[in-house]
C-alpha positions as CSV (number, residue, x, y, z in Angstrom):
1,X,7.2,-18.4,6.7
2,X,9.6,-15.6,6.6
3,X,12.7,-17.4,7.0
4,X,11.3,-20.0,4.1
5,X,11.0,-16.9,1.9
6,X,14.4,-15.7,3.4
7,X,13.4,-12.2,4.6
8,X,16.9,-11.7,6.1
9,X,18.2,-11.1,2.2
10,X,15.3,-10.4,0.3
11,X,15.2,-6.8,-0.5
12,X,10.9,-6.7,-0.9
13,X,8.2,-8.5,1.3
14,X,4.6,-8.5,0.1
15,X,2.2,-9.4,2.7
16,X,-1.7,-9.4,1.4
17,X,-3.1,-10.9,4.6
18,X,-6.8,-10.6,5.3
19,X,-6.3,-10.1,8.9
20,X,-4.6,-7.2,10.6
21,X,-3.4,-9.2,13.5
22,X,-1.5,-11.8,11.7
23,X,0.0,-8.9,9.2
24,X,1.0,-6.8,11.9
25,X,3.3,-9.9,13.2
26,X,4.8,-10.4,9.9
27,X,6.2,-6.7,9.3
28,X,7.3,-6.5,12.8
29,X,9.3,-10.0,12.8
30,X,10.6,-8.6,8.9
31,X,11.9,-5.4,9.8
32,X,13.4,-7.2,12.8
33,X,15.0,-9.5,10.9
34,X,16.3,-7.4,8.1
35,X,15.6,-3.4,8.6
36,X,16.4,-2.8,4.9
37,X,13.6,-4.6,3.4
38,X,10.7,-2.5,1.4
39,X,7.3,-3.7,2.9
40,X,4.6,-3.7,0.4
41,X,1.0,-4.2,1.9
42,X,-2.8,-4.2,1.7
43,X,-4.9,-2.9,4.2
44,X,-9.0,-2.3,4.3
45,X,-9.3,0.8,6.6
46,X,-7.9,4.2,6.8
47,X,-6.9,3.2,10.5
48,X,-4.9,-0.2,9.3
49,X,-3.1,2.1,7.1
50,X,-1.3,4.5,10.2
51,X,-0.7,1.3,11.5
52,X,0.9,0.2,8.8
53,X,3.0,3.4,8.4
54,X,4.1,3.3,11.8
55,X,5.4,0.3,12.0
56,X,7.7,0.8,8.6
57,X,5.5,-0.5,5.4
58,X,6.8,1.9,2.8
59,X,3.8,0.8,0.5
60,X,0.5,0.5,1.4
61,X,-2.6,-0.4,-1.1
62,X,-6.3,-0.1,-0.3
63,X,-8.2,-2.2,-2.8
64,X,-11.4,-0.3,-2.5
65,X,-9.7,3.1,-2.7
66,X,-7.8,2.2,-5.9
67,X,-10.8,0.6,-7.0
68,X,-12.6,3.8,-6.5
69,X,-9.2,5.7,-8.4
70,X,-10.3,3.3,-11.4
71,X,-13.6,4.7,-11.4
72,X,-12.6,8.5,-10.9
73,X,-10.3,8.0,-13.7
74,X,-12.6,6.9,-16.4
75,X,-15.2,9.3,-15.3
76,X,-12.6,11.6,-16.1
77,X,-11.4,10.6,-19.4
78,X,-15.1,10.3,-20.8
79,X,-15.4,13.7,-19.7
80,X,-12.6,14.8,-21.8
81,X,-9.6,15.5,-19.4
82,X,-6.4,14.9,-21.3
83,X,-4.3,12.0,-19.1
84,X,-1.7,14.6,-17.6
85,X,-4.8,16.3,-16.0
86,X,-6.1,13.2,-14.8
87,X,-3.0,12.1,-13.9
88,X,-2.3,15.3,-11.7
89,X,-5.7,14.8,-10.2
90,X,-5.2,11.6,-9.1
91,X,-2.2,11.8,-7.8
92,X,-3.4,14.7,-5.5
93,X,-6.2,12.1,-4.0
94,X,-3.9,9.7,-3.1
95,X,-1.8,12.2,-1.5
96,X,-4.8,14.2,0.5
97,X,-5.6,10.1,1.7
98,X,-2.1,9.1,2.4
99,X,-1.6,6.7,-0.7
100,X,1.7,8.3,-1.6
């Protein structure tokens, strides 16, 4: 699969797998075969994500946290926050949970 999508020139791999096992082997045979490439990635648990980080994926998404994100952001906006504020607050939520 990765030398079909040829991961030795590409310079970005997306890998949405639904099992860790399988997306583990993927970014590990990637970054072998080309260090350069930027690794985006899903994962469903906070623990997937280390994993993740350790072995190189620069991005990681968490559907149900950035679903959550969705939520806290229109709570937010029907309250009245003006979108830098929101902005600013959600920015620090994905920092204190490792999103950025």
């Amino acid at each position: 699969m990765l030398d079909y999508a040829q991961c030795e020139t590409a310079s970005t791999l997306i890998s949405a797998l639904p099992e860790s096992f399988s997306q583990e082997m993927i970014v590990l045979n990637a970054k072998k075969l080309n260090p350069k490439i930027i690794i985006f990635t899903r994962v469903h648990q906070e623990i997937q994500q280390r994993r993740m980080k350790d072995l190189g994926v620069e991005v990681i998404v968490q559907p149900e946290f950035e679903a959550s994100l969705s939520i806290v952001r229109r709570v937010m906006y029907r309250k009245g926050l003006d979108k830098e504020e929101i902005a600013r607050r959600i920015k620090r939520l994905k920092i204190e949970h490792g999103m950025i």
